[in-house]
N, C-alpha and C positions, 0 to 999 in steps of 0.2 A: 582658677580655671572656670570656663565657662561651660557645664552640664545641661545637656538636653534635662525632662523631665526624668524620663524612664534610668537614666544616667547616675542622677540625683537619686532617685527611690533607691537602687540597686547599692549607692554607695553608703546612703543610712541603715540600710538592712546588713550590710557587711560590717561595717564599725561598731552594731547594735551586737553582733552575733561575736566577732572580736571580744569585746568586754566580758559577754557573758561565758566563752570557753577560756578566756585566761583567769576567771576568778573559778571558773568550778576546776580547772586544771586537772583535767581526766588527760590518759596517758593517751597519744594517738590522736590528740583533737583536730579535727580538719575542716575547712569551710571550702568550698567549692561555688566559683563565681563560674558559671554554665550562662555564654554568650556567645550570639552567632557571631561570625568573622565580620567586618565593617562595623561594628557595632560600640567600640572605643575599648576594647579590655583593658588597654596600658591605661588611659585616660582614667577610669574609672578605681584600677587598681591604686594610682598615683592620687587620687581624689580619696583614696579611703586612708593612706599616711597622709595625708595633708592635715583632714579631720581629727585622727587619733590625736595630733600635735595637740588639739586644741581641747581633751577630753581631760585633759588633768588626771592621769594616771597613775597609782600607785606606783608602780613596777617600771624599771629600764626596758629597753630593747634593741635591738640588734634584727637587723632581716637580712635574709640571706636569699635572692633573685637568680633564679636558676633559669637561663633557658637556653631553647637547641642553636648549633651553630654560631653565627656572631650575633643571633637576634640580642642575646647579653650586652655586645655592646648599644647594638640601638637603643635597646632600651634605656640603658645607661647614658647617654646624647642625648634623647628624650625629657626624662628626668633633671638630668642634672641642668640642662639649658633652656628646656621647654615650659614643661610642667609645672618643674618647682624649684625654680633658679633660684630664689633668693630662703627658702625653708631653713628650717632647724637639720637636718638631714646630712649625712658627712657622705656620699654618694663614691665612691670605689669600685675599682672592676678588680679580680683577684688576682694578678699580674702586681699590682701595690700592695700586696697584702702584708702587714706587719709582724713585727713577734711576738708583741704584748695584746693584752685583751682589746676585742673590738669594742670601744667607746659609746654610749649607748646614743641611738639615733643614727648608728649606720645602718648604711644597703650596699650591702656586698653583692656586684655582679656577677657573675659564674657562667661559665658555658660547662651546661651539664653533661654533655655527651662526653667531656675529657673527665671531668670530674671523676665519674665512677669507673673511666675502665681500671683493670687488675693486669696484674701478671703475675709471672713466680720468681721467687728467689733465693737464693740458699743463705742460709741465717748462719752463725757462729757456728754451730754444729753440722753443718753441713746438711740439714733438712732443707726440702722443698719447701716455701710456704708462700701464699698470695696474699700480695700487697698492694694498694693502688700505687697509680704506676706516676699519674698526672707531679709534677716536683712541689706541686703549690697543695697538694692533698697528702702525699706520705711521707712521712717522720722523716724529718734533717737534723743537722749538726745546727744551723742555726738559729731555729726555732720559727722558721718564716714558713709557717705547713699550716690548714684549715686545723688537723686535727689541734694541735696545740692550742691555737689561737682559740680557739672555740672551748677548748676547757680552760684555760685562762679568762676568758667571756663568761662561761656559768660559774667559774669562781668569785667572778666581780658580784655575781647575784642580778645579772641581765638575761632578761629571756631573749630565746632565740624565736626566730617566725622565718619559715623559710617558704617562699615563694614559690611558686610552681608553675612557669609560663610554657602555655604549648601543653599541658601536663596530659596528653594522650599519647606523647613522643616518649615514648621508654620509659616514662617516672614509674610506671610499678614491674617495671625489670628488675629483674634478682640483684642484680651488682648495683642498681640505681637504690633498693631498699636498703640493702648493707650498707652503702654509704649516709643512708636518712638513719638508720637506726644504730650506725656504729659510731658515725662525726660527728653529721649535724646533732641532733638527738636535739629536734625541735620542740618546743613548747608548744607548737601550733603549726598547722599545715594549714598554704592556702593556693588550691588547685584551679590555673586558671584556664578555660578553655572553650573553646564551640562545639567541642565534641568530646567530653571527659569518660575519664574508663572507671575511676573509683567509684565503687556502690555502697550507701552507709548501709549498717544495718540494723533492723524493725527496730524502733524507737529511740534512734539516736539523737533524736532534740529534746525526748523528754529527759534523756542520761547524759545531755551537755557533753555529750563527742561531736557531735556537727555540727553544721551549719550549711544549708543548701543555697544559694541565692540564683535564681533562673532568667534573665534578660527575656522576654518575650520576642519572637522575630517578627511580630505583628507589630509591636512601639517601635522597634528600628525601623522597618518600611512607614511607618508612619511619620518619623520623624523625616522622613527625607536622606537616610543616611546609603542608604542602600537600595537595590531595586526590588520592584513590584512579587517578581516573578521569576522564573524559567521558562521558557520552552525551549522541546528536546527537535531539531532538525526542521526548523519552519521552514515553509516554500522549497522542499529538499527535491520535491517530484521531476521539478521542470530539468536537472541536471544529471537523475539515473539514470537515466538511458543510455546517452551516450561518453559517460565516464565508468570506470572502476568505482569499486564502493571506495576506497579511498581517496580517489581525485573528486568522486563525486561528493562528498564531502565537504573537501576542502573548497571545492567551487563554489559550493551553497555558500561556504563561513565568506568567503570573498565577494560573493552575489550580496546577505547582508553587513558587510563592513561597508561597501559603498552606498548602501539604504543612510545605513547610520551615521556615515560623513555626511550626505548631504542633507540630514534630518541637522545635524548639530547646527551646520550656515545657517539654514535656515531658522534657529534657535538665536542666530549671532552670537554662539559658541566658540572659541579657537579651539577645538577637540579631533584630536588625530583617532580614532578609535582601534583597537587593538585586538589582533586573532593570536590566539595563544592554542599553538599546535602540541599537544602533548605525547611523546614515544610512548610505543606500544608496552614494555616491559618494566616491572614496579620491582623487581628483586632489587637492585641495587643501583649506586649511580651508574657503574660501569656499564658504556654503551655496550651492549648485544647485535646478533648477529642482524636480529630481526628490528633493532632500534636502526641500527646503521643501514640495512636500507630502505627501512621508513624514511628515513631524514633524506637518503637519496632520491626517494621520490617527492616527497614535500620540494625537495631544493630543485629538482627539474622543473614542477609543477609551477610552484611558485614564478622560476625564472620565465616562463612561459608567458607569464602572465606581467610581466617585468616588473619581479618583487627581487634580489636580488641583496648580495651583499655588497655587488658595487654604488648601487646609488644607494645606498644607505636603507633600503626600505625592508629588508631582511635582518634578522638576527637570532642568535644560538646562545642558548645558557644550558650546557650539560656539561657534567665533571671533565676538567682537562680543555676544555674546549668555549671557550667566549666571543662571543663577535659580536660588536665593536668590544673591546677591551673591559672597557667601564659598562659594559651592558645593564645591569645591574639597579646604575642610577638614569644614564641615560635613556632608558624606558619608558620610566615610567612621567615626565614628564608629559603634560596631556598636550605638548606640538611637535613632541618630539617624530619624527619625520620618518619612523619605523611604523610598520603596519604589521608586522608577522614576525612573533619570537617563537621556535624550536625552541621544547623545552623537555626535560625527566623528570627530573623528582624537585630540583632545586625550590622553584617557587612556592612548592603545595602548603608550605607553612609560614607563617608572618612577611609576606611579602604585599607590599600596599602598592598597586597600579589601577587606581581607577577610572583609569580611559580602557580598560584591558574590559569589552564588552562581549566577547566571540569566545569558545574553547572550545576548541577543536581536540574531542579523544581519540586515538586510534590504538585501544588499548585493551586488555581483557581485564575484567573490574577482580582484584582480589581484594583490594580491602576497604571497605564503604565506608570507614574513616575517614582513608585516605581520599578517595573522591570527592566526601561532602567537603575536606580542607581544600582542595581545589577546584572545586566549581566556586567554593567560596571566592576565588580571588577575581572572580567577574562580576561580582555582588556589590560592589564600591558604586558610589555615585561620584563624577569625578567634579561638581561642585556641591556636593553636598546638597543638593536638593533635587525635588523630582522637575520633568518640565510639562509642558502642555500637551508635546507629543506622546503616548504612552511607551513609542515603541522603544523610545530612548530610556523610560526607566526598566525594561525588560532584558535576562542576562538571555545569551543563546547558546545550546550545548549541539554542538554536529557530531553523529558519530556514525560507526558501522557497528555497533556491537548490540546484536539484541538485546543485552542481559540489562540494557541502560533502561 
């Protein structure tokens, strides 16, 4: 794999700190790789198993790659064909999971949000008791379950290392810890993220329970990988007047989409640039009353302006609801011939569109998490480098909500 520098530094500081908490083997040991979005987490994480390979290490291992939704399987396409196609590494998503012990050198995939739910059930005697529910986590007849498998794995005398991708996404939920400290019962936690929730505490590198490793977001903009900057509603003035605070808005994000088209020609770019309109309400994906007719207004708005879902230059990503179909992939292609995706909650975590330079919020901020994961996804440079013009390495956030 080829690593920037900053890449490089972060992946010897992780394999350094690796070594040192599997020989001191304190109970709870964690490392925490703290990295802005655009910045290679999977790249870097894949680059620090590449290295272990080659560190001659006492001890087996086993990893277990947890993360939300199917980013499990990206990640696992990544890996297994990208990354480290031809590696020591037996690469699995837990849909194939075995009955005998994991073999040492696997990376078992997982989608974590199934993993840990529970529910109740009544046992031989007729008590209530909670059980995970997922078929590939609670005890079967035919021994094809995480738990078994995984104590058949510490019976072999393989350490486990469990992964933690997104790890600001429920990993230290109550039913998310029961299952890290009742299944997995890892030898090592390794939490990955641009916005992590775990805090070590006072003096856990001198007591070999951590490990911190921090990405600077000054070496990602420096490297070219991401933009300069923010700004919050540039040139917003010339359009309040005579719109609503929410078409006026949206006019601005559409005033600079076409700055930034015809900054790219002139760049001799092929780059469609992208306005990513986000609904008002973060409780859950279920559209609301107030999401629904947001999006009625965007959709008038928009058609007004002939962005539509019949010429292709519109499109919708919220639960239940996609337009075009494959929305998804066809996005994020940088000619792809879509200018404005309606969206909720879907993209705010590992979704890679780096023509996507415009977001548009119309939303009230509860959780600044959850924001900085999605402003994050305007952040991408969609060649991978900065250009001559500044305005093109610049993200833009439009909104109406003071609190921004």
């Amino acid at each position: 794999m080829n690593l920037v520098q900053y890449q490089s530094e972060a992946v010897e500081k992780l394999v350094q700190g690796f070594k040192e908490l599997i020989v001191a083997a304190k109970p709870n040991a964690a490392m925490i790789l703290h990295a802005p979005t655009g910045s290679g987490k999977t790249v870097m994480t894949a680059a620090m198993l590449e290295q272990l390979l080659t560190e001659n290490l006492d001890d087996e291992f086993v990893f277990i790659w947890a993360s939300v939704g199917d980013l499990s399987h990206q990640s696992y396409l990544k890996l297994k064909y990208t990354y480290l196609p031809e590696s020591e590494y037996d690469f699995q998503e837990l849909e194939s999971l075995p009955a005998d012990a994991l073999e040492k050198n696997t990376v078992l995939f997982c989608n974590w949000e199934k993993m840990f739910r529970r529910g109740k059930e009544t046992d031989d005697e007729g008590n209530q008791i909670e059980i995970f529910t997922n078929v590939f986590v609670r005890i079967g007849e035919d021994g094809r379950n995480l738990q078994e498998v995984l104590e058949k794995t510490r019976e072999a005398r393989r350490k486990i290392v469990l992964i933690v991708d997104e790890a600001h996404k429920t990993y230290l939920g109550p039913n998310s810890q029961r299952l890290v400290q009742e299944v997995i019962k890892p030898n090592l936690v390794l939490e990955v993220s641009a916005t992590p929730s775990t805090k070590f505490e006072q003096g856990y590198y001198e007591n070999n329970t951590g490990r911190y490793v921090k990405v600077p977001i000054r070496d990602v903009i420096e490297s070219g990988l991401i933009k300069n900057n923010t700004i919050i509603n540039n040139d917003i003035a010339g359009v309040v007047d005579k719109n609503s605070a929410d078409t006026a808005v949206l006019a601005a994000a559409l005033k600079q989409r076409e700055i930034l088209a015809e900054k790219y020609r002139q760049q001799g770019a092929n780059i469609n640039p992208l306005v990513l309109v986000q609904l008002p309400t973060d409780s859950s994906e279920k559209m609301s009353e107030a999401d629904q007719t947001t999006r009625e207004t965007v959709e008038q708005f928009m058609d007004e302006n002939d962005i539509n879902y019949d010429n292709g230059k519109l499109a919708i990503w919220v639960s239940g609801d996609h337009y075009p179909e494959d929305v998804k992939n066809s996005v994020i292609k940088n000619d792809s011939p879509i200018e404005v995706l309606i969206f909720k909650q879907a993209i705010a975590t590992g979704w890679d569109c780096p023509r996507a330079s415009i977001l548009v919020m119309l939303r009230d901020i509860k959780s600044v998490t959850f924001e900085i994961q999605t402003v994050g996804r305007i952040l991408r440079m969609p060649e991978l480098k900065h250009y001559d013009d500044a305005s093109l390495n610049t993200a833009y956030v439009y909104t109406n909500i003071n609190q921004i």
